[in-house]
Structures are given as structure tokens and as C-alpha cells.
Backbone bond lengths (Angstrom), bond angles and torsions (degrees), N, CA, C in turn:
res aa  C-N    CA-C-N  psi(-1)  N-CA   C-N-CA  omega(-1)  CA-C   N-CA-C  phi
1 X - - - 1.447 - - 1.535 109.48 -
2 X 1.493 111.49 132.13 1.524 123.76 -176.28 2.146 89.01 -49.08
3 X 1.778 104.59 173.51 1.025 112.93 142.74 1.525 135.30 -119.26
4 X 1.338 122.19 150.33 1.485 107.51 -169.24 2.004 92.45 -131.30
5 X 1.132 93.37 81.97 1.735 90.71 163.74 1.498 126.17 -71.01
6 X 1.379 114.79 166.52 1.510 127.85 175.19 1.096 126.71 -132.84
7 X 1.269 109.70 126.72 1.481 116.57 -173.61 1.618 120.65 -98.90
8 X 1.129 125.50 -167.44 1.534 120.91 -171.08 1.726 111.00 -91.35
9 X 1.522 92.90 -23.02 2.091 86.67 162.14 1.340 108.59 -81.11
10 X 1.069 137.76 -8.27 1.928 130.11 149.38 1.167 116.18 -23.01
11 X 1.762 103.00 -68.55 1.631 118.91 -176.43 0.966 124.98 -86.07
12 X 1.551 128.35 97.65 1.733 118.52 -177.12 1.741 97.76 -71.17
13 X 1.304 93.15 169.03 1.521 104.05 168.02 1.245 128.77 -70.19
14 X 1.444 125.68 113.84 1.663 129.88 -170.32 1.347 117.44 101.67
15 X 1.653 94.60 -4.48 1.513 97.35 178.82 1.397 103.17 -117.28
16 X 1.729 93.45 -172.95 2.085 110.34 -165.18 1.964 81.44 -129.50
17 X 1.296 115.84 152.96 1.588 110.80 177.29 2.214 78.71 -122.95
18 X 1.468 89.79 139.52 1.547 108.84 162.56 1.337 123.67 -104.46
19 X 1.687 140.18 108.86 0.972 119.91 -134.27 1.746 83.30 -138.71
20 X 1.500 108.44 97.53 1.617 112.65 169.56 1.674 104.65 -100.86
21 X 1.464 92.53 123.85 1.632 117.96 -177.22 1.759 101.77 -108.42
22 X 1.804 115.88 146.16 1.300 123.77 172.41 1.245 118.46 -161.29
23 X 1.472 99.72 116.49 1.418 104.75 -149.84 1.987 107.88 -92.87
24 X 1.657 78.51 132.08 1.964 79.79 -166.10 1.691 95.77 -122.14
25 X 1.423 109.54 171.90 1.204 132.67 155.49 1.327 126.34 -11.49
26 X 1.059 135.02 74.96 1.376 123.06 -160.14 1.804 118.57 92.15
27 X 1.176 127.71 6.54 1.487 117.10 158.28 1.993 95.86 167.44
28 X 1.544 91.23 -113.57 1.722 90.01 -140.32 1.620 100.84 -145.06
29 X 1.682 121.20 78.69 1.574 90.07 -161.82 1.626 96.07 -74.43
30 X 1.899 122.67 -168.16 1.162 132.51 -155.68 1.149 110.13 175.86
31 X 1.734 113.18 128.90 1.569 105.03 -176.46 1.782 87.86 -122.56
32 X 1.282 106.04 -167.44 1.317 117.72 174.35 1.275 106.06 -148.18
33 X 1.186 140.45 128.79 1.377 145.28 156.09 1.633 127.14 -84.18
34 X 0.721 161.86 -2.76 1.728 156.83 -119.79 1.462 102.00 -51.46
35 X 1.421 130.15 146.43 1.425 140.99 -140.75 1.395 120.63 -164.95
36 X 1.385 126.48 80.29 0.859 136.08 156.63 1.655 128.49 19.51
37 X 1.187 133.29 62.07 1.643 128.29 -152.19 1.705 95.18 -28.37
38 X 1.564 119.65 -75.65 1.247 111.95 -165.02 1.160 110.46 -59.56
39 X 1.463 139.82 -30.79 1.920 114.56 179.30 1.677 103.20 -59.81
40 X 1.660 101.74 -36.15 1.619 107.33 -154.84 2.413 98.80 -61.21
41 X 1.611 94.28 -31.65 2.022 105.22 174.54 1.377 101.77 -51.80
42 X 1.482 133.63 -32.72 1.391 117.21 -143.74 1.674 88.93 -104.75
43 X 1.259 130.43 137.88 1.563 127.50 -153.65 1.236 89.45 -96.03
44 X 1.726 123.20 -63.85 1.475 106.38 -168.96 1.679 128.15 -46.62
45 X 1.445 124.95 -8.31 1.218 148.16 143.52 1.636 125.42 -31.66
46 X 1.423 109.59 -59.72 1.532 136.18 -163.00 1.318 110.69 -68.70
47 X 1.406 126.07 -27.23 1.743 111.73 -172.56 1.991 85.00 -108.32
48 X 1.461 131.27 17.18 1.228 110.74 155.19 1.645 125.55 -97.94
49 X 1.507 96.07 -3.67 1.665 108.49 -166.67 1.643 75.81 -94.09
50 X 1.408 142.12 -49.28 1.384 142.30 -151.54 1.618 97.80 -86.35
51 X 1.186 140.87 -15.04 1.322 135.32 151.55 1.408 121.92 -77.92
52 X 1.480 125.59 -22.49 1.165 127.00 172.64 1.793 116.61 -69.90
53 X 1.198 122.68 -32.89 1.527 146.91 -161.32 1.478 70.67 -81.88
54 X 1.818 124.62 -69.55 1.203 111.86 -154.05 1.734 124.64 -49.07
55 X 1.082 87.63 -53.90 1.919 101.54 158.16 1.258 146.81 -5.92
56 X 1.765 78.16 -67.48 1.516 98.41 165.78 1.388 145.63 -84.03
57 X 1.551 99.13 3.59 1.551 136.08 167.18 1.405 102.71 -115.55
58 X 1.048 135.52 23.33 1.699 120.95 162.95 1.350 114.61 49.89
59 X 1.265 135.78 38.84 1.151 154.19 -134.36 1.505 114.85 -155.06
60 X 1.474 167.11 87.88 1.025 151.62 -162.22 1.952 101.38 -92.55
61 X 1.550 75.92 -43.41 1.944 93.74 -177.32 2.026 119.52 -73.02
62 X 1.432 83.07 -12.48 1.761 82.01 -179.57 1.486 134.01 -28.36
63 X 0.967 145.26 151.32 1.455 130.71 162.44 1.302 87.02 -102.70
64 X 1.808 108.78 163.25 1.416 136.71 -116.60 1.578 87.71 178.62
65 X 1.337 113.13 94.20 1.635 128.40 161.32 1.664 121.25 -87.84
66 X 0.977 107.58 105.95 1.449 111.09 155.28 1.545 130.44 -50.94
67 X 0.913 99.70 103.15 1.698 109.36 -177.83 1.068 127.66 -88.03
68 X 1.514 147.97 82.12 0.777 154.57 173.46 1.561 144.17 -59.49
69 X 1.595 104.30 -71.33 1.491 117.23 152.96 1.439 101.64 -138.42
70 X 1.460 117.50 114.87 1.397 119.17 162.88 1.208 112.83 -80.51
């Protein structure tokens, strides 16, 4: 499996980064979300920011890391 590290410009300040990875043919696709800490607190919120990441990796099933402090 490719690797996809994170660094500290990932995480702006006040925010959470959502990081859906899908691993294809030749490498590693990867989205990034950045997320509002307080929208990211309110739960009924959280599986629409985690379907959006999915999206953008063609992926419905992706896993979806919360990024916090790399």
C-alpha cells in the first residue's frame, strides 16, 4: 500500500482535516476536507463531511481519517 502522510499545513487552526484515501492502479488517490472544529462537534453533521471526502475518491466505502495533529 502507497503512503500518504500529513503534515502540519494539513491542519489549519480551528480546524479537523478529513482525509479519504483509495488505493488504485498505479498509486494512492486522496482528498482533503478541512472542517470547521465546531460543525466537525455537532455529529448529525459528521457522516455528511465523510460522504463528501468519499466522492471525491470515487469511493463510497473509503476510510476517512481524521486529522488532527500530524
Amino acid at each position: 500500500m502507497t503512503l500518504h502522510r500529513h503534515t502540519p499545513a494539513d491542519v489549519a487552526p480551528g480546524t479537523i482535516t478529513l482525509c479519504g484515501t483509495k488505493e488504485m492502479h498505479g498509486g494512492l488517490k486522496w482528498a482533503h476536507l478541512p472542517v470547521d472544529r465546531t460543525l466537525w462537534a455537532d455529529e448529525a453533521l459528521r457522516e455528511g463531511f465523510r460522504t463528501r471526502v468519499r466522492r471525491e475518491v470515487n469511493d463510497m466505502a473509503a476510510a476517512v481519517e481524521v486529522v488532527e495533529h500530524p
